[in-house]
SEVEXSE-718373 format. One line per 2 residues: their letters; for each residue y, z, x of N, C-alpha, C. Coordinates in steps of 0.001 Angstrom, whole numbers, plus 500000, padded with zeros to 6 digits. Layout:
A) Y/Z/X/Y/Z/X/Y/Z/X ~ ...
***
This chain:
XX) 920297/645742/961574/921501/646538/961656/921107/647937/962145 ~ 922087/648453/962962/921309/649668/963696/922006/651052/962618
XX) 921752/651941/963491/921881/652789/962349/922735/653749/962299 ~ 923860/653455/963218/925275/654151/963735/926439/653041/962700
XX) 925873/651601/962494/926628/650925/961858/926366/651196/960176 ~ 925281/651769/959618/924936/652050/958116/925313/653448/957492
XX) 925268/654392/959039/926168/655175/958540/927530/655547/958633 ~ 928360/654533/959342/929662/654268/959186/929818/653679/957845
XX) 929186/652744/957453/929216/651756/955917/929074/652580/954765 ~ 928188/653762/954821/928056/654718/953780/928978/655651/953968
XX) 929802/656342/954885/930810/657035/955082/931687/656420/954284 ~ 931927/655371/955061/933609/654437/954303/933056/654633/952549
XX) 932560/653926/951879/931769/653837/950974/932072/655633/949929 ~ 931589/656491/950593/931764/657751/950172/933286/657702/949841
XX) 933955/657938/951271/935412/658181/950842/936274/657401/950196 ~ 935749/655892/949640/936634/654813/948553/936089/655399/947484
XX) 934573/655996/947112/934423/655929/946112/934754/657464/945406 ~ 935151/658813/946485/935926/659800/946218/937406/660105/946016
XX) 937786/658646/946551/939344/658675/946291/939491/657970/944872 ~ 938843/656860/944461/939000/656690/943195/938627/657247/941870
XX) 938041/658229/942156/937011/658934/941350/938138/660084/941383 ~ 938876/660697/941971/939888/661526/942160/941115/661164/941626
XX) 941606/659464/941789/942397/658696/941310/942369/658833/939421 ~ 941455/658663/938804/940851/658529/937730/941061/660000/937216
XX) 940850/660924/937992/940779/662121/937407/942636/662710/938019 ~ 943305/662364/938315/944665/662533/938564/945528/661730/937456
XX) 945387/660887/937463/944978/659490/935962/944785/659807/934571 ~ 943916/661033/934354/943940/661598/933178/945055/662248/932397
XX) 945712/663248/933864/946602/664299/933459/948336/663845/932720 ~ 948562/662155/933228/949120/661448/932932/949874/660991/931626
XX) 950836/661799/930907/950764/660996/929436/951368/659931/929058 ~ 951279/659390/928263/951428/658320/927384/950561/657066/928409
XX) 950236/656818/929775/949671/655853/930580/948460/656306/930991 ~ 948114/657149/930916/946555/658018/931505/945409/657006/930863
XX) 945177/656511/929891/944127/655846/928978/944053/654134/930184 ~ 945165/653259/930044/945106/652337/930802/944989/652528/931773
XX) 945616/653078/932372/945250/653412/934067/944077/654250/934745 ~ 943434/654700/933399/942433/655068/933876/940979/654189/933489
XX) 941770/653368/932957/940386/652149/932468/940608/651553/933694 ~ 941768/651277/933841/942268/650075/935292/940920/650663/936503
XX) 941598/651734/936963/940756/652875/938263/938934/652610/938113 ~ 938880/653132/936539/937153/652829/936453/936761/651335/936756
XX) 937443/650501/936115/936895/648973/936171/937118/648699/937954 ~ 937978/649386/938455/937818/649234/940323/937068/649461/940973
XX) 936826/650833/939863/935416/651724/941011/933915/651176/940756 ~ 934389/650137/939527/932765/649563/938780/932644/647907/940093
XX) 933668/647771/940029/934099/646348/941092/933565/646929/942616 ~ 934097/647934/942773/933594/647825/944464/932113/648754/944851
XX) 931809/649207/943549/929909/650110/943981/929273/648915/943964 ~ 929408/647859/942903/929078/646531/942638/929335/645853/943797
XX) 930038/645651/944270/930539/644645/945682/930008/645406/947139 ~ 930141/646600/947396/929104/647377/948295/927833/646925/948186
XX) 927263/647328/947124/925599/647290/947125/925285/646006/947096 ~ 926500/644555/947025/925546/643224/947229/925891/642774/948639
XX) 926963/643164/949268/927021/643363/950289/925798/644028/951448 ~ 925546/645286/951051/924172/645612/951738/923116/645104/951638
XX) 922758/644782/950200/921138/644228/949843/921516/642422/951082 ~ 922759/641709/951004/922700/640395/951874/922261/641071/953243
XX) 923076/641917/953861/922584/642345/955356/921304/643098/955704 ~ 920653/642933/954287/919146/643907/954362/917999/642590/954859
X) 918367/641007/954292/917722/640128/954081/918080/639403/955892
***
């Protein structure tokens, strides 16, 4: 994989994982729903760093 395509993949990557991380923290300010919806947001952002990085380690092999 060359290396105009890994740093497009880590770009995208950055900005999903700054919008949910922003999501989560917008999520807080929230009352009476801030607690679930911000478990919801974390368990997303735990789903796709997880799904990125097995994604890369397959295209490393």
């Amino acid at each position: 994989m060359n290396n105009k395509k890994i740093a497009i993949l880590v770009i995208i990557f950055i900005v999903f994982f700054m919008l949910i991380a922003t999501l989560i923290g917008i999520a807080g300010k929230i009352p009476f729903i801030s607690k679930p919806l911000m478990l919801i947001l974390a368990v997303i952002l735990v789903l796709f760093v997880l799904t990125f990085f097995i994604l890369i380690s397959k295209r490393r092999k």
